[in-house]
Residue frames relative to the residue before (quaternion, step in Angstrom):
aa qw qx qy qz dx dy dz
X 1.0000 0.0000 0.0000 0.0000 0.00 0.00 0.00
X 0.3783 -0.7534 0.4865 0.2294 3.55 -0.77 1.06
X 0.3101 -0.7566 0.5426 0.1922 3.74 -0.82 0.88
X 0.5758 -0.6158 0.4829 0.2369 3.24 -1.45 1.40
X 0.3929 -0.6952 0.5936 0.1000 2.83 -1.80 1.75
X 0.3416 -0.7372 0.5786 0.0716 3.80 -0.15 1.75
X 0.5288 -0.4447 0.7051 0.1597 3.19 -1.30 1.52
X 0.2527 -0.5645 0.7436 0.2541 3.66 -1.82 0.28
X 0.6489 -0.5355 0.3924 0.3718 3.88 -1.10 1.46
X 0.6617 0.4923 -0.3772 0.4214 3.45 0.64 -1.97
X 0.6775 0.4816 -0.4810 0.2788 4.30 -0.11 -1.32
X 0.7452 0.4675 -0.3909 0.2708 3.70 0.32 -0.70
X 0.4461 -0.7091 0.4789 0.2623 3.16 -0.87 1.45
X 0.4871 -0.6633 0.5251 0.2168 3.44 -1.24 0.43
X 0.5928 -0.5387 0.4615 0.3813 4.01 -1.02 1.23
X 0.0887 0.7463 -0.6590 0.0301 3.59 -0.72 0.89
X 0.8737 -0.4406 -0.0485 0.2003 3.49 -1.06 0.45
X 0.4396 0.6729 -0.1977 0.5612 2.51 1.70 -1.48
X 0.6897 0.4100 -0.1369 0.5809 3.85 -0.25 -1.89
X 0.7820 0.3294 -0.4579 0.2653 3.98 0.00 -0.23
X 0.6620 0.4406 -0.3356 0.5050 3.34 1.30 -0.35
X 0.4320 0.6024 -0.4413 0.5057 3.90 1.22 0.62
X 0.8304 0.1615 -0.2250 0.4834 3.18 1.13 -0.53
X 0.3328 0.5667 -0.5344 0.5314 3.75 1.27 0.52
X 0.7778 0.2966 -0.3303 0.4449 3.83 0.31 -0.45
X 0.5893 0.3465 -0.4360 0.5853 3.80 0.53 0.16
X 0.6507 0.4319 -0.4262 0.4565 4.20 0.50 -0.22
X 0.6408 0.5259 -0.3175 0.4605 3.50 1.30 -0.32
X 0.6800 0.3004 -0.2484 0.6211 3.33 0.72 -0.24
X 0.5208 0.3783 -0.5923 0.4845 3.89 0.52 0.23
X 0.4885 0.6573 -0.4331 0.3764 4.07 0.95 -0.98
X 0.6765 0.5901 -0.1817 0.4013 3.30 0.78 -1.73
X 0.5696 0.6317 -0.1669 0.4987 3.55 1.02 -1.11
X 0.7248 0.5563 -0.1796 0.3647 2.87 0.38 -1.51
X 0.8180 0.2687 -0.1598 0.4829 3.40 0.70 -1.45
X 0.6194 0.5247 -0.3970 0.4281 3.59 1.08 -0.17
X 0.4946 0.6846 -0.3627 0.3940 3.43 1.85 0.42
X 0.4943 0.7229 -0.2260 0.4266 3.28 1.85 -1.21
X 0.3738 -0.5908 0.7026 0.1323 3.49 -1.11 1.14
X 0.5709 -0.6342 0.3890 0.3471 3.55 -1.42 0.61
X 0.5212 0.5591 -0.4221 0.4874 3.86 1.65 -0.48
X 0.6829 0.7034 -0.1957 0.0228 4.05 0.58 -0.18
X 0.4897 0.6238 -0.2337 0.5625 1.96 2.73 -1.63
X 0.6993 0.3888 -0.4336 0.4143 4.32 0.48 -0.22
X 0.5205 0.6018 -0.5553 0.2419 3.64 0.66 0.44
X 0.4907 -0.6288 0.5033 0.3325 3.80 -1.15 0.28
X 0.2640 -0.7629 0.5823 0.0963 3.21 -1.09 1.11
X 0.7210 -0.4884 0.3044 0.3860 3.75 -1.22 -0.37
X 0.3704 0.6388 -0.3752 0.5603 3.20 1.76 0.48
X 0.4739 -0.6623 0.5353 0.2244 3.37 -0.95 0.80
X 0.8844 0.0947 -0.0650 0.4524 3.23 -0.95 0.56
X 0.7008 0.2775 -0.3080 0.5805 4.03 0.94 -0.39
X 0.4482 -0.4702 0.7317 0.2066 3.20 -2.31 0.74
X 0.8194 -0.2434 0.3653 0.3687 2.23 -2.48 0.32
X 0.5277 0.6677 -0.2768 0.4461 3.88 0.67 -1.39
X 0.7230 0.5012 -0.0869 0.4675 3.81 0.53 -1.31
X 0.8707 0.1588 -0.2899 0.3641 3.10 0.43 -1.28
X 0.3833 0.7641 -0.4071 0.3218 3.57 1.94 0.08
X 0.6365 0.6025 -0.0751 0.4756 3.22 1.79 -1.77
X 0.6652 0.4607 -0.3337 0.4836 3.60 1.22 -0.36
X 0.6122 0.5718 -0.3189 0.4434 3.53 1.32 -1.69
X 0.6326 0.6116 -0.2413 0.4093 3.87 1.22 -1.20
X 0.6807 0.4692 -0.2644 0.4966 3.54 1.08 -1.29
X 0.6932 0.4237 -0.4205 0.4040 3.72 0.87 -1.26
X 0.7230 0.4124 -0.4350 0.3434 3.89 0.58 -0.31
X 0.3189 0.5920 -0.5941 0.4415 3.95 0.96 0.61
X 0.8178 0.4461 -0.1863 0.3123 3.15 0.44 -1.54
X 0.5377 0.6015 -0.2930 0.5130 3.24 1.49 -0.32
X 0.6036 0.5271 -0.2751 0.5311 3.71 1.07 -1.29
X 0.8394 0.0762 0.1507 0.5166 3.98 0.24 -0.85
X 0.6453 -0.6724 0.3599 0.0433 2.74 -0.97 1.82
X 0.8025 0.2364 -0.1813 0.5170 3.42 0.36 -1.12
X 0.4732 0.4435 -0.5973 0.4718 4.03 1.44 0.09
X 0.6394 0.4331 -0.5399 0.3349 3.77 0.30 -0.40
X 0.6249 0.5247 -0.3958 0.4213 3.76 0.23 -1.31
X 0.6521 0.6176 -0.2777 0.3409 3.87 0.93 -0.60
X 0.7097 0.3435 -0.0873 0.6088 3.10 1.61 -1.09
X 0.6260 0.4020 -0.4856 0.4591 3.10 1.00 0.30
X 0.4993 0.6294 -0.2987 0.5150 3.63 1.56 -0.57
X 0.8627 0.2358 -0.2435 0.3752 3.33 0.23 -0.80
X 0.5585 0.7003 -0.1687 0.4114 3.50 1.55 -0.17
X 0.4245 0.7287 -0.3145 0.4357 3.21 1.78 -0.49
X 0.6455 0.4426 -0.2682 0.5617 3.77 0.52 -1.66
X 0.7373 0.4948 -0.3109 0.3390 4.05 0.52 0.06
X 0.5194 0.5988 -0.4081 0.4529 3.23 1.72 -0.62
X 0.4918 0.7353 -0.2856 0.3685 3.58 0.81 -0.25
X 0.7979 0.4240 0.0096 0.4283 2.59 -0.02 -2.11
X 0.7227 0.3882 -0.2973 0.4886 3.50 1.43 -0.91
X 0.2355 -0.7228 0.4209 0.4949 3.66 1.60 -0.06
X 0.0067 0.6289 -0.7701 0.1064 4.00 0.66 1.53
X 0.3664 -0.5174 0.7419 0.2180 3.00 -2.29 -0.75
X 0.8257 0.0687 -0.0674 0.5559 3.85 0.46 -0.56
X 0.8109 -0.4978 0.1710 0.2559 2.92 -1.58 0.75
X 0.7360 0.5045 -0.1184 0.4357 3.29 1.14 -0.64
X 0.4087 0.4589 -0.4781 0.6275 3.31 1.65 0.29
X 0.7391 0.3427 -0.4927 0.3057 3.68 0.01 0.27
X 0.5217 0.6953 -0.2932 0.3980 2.88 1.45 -0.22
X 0.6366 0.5343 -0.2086 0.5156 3.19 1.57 -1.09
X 0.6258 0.5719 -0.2835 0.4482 3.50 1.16 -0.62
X 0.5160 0.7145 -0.2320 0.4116 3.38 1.48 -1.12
X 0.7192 0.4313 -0.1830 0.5131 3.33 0.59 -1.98
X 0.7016 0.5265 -0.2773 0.3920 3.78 0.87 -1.11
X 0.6450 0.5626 -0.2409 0.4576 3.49 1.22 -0.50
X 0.8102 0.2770 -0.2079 0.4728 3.34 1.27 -0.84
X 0.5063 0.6524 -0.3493 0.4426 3.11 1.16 0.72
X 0.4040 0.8463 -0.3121 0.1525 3.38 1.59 -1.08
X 0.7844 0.4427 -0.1646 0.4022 2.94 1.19 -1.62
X 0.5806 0.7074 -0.3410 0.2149 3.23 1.64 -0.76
X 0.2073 -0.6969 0.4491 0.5193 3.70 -0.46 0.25
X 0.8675 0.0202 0.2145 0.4483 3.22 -2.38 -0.98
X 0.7963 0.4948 -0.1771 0.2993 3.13 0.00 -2.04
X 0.8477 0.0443 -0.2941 0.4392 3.09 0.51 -1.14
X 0.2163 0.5517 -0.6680 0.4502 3.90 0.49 0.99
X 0.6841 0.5130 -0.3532 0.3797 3.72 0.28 -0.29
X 0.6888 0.2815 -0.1701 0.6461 3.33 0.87 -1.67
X 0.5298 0.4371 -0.5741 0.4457 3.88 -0.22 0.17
X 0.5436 0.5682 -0.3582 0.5033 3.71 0.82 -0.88
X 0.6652 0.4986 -0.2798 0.4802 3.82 0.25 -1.52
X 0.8354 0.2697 -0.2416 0.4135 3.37 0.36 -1.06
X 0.7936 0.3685 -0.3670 0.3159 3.89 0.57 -0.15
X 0.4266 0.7763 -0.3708 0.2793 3.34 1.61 -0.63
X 0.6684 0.4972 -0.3913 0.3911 3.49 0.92 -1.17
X 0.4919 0.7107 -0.2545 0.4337 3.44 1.43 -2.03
X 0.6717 0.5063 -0.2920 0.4553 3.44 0.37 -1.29
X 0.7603 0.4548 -0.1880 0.4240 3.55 0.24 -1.27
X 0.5609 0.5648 -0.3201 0.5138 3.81 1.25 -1.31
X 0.6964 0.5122 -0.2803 0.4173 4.02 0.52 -1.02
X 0.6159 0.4425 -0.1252 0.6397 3.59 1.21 -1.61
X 0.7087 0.3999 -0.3408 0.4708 4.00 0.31 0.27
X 0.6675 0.4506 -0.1082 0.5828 3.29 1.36 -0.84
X 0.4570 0.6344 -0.5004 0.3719 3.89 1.02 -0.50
X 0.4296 -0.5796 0.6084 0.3308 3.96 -0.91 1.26
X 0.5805 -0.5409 0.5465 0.2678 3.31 -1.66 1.55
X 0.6494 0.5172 -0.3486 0.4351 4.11 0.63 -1.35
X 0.4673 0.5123 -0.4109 0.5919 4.28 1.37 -0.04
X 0.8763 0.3592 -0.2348 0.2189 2.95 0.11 -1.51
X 0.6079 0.6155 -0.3268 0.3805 3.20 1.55 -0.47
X 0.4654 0.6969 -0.4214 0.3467 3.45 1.60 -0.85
X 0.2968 -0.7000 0.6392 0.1157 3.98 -1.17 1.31
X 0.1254 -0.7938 0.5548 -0.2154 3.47 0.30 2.21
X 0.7609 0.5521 -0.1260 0.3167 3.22 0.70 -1.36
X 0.0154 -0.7821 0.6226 -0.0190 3.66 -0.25 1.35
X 0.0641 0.7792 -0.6223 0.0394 3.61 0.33 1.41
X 0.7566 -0.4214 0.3370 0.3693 3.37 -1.82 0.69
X 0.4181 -0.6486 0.4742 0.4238 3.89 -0.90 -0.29
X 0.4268 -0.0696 -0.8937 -0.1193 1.85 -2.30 0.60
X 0.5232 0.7055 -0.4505 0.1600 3.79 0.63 -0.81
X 0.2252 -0.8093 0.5306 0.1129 3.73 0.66 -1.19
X 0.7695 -0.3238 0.2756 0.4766 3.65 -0.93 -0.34
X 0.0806 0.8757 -0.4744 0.0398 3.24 -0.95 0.78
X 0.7559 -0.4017 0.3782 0.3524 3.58 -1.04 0.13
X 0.4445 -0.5589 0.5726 0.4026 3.88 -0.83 0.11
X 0.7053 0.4542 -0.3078 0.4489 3.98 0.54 -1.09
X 0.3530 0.6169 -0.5491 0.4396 4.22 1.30 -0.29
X 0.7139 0.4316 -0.2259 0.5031 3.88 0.66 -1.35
X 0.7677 0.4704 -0.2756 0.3368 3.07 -0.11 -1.49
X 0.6526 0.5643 -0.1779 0.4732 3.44 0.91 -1.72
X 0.9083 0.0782 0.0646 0.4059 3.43 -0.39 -1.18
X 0.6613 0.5935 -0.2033 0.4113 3.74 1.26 -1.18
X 0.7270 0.3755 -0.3476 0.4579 3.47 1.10 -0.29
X 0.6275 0.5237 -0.4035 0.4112 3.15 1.27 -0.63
X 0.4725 0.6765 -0.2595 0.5017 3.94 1.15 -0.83
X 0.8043 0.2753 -0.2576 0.4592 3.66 0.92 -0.64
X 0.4737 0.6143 -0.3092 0.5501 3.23 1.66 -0.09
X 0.7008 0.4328 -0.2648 0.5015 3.41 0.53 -0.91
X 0.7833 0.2216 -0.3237 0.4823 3.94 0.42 -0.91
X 0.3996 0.5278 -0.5956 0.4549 3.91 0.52 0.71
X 0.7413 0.5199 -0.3202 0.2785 3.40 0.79 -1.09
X 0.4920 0.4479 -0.3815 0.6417 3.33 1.62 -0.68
X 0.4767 0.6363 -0.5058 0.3347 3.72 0.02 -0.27
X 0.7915 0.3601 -0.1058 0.4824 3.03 0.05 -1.88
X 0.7068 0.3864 -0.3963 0.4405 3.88 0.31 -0.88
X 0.6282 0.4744 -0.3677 0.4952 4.12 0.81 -0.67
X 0.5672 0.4140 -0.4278 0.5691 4.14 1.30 -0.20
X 0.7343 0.4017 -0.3142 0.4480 3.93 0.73 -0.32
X 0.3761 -0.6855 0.5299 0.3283 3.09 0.64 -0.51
X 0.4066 0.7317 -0.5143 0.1866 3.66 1.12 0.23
X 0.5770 -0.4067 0.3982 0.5857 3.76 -1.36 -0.61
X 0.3124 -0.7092 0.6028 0.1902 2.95 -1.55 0.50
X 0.1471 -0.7873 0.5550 0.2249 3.69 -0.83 1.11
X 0.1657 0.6059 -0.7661 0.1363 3.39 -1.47 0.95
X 0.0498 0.7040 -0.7081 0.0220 2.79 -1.83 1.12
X 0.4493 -0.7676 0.1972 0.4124 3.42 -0.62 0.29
X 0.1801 0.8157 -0.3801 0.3973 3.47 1.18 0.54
X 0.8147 0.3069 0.1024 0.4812 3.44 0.54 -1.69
X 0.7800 0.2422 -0.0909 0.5699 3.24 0.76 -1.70
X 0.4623 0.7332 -0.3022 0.3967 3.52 1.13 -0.22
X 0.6789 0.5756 -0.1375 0.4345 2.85 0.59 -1.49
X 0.8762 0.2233 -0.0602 0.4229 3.19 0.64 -1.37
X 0.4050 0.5082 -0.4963 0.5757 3.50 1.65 0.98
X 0.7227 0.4709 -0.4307 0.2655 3.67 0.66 -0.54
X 0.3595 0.6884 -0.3362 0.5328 3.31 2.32 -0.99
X 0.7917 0.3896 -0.2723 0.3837 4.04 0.30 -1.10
X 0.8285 0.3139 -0.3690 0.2808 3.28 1.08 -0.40
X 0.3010 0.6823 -0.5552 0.3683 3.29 1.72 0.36
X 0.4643 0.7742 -0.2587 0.3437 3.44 0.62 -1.28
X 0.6902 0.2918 -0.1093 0.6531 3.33 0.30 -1.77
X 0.7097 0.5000 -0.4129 0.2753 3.75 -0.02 -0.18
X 0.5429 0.6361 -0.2376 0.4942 2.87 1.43 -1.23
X 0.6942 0.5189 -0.2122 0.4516 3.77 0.63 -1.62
X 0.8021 0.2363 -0.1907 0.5142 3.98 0.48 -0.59
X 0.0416 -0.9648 0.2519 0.0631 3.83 0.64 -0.92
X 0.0520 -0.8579 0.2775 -0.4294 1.63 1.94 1.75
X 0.4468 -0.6125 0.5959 0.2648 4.06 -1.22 0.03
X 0.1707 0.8273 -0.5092 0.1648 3.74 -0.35 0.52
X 0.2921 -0.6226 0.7189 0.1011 3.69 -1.33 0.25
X 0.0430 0.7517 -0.6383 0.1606 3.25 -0.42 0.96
X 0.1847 0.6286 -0.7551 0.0253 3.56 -1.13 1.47
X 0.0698 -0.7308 0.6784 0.0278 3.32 -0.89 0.91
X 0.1817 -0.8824 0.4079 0.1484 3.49 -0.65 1.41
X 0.2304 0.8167 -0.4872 0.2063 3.73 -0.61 -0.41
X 0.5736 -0.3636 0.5745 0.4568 4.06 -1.40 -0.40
X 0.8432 0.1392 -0.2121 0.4739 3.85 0.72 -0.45
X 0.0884 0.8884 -0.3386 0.2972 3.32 1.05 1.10
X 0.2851 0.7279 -0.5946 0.1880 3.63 -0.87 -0.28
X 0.2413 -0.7705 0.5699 0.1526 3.56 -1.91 0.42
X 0.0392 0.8101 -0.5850 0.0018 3.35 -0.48 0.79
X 0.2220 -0.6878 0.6730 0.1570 3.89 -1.57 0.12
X 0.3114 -0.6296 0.6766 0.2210 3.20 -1.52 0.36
X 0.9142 -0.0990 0.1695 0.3546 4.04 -0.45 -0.24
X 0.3998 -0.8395 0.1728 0.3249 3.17 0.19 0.39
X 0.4017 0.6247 -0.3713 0.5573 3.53 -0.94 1.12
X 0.7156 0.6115 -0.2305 0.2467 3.48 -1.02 -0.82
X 0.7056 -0.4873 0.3250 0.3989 3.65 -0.83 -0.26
X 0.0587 -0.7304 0.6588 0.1706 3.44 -0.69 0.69
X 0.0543 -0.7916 0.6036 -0.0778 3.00 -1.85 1.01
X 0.2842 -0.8321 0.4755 -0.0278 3.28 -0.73 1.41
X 0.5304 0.7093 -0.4114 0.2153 3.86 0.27 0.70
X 0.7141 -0.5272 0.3192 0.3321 3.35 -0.87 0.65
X 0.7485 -0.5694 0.2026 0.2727 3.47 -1.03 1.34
X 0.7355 0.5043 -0.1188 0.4366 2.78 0.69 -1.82
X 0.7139 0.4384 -0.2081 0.5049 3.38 1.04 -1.36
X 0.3766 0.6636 -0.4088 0.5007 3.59 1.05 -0.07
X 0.8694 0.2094 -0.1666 0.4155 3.46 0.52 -0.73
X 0.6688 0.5372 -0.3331 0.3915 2.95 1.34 -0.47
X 0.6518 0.4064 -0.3100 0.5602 3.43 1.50 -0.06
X 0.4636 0.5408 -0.3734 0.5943 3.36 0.87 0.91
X 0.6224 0.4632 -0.2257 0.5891 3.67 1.29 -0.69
X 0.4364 -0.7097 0.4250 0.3540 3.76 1.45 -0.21
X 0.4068 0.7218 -0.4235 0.3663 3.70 1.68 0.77
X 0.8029 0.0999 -0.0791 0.5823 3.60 1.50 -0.29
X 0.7575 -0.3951 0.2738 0.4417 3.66 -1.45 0.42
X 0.0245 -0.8410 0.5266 0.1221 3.26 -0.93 0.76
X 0.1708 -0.7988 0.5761 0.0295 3.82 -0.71 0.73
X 0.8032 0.2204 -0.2207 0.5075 3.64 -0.79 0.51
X 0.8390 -0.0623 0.3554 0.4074 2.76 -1.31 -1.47
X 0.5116 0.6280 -0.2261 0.5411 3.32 1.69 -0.19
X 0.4911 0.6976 -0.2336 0.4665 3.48 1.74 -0.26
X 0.4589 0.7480 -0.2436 0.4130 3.31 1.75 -1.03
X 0.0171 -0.7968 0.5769 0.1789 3.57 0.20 -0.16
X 0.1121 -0.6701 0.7323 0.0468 3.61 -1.36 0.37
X 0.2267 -0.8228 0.4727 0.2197 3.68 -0.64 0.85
X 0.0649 -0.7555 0.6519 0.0044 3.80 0.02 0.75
């Protein structure tokens, strides 16, 4: 059996701006895809999200791009979402926010969760392409650890698309539907996640993570070797499955 040639952690360039909104607009239409895959028994199944369906997390992924598209709908949902972080026993500011988008959506069906999708996703992206770089550079962001302080463009850039993308496994692994990944797209943005995780623990490691969006890489030499499917690579990193080792690391996606 031939042993995997390992990428070195440091070569992989990181998702900068330009290249992140190339792929926010192909992850937006895989989204799109996704739900127009869904049978009408699916949107009420339970997903790896506590407490929200398929229904929920379609209704959250839908609400967070309003707020992306338009300024004062965000400052709204973050305004009106507060009195909820509570009540939902959240911890940061944006779990009410998430609760917010899920609440006013409840009533919406399938369909037009879809076409509300069609029509803001693009909006969503135009605003988050266009955000002045001298915004984006501002270090606003007091995210949980391992992450830590961060840029406005950590979100804008790479963090919204990342939460789009692991709802989408969400929902298709609550349907049972096909799952698209290729390594082009989804690739791209597992290799962006596992620099990330490397960066955050700096640790040595072997890392073959298999799949269509796969690849092997190492940090120094020595260290844990690990073998586990792509997808699930992140999603247990997202705190969606058992973690062991270095896999313990969390990354919030």
């Amino acid at each position: 059996m031939t042993s995997p040639t390992y990428a070195d952690i440091t070569t992989i360039p990181r998702i900068e701006h330009k290249e992140a909104m190339r792929i926010a607009a192909v992850e937006s239409d895989k989204f799109a895809a996704a739900l127009r895959d869904l049978h009408s028994g699916d949107w009420g199944k339970p997903t790896a999200c506590a407490l929200w369906d398929v229904h929920a997390v379609a209704a959250h992924i839908v609400g967070s791009a309003a707020g992306q598209a338009s300024v004062p709908e965000f400052v709204r949902q973050v305004r009106r979402g507060k009195p909820l972080i509570a009540e939902i026993g959240g911890q940061y500011w944006w779990d009410g926010m998430n609760e917010l988008q899920v609440r006013e959506r409840t009533a919406s069906s399938p369909e037009q969760l879809m076409a509300e999708w069609d029509k803001i996703a693009p909006k969503a992206i135009d605003a988050r392409t266009k955000l002045p770089r001298p915004i984006a550079k501002l270090p606003l962001l007091n995210l949980p650890a391992p992450v830590g302080r961060q840029p406005v463009a950590y979100l804008f850039d790479v963090g919204f698309t990342r939460d789009v993308w692991m709802h989408r496994i969400d929902i298709v692994r609550a349907a049972g539907t096909g799952l698209d990944v290729d390594a082009a797209h989804d690739g791209r943005l597992i290799a962006d996640i596992v620099a990330e995780w490397a960066g955050t623990h700096g640790k040595p490691f072997s890392l073959t993570l298999t799949g269509p969006a796969g690849g092997s890489y190492r940090a120094g030499e020595g260290g844990e070797t690990i073998e586990i499917d792509a997808v699930e690579f992140c999603s247990v990193l997202s705190g969606r499955g058992e973690a062991t080792g270095l896999l313990g690391h969390p990354l919030p996606l």
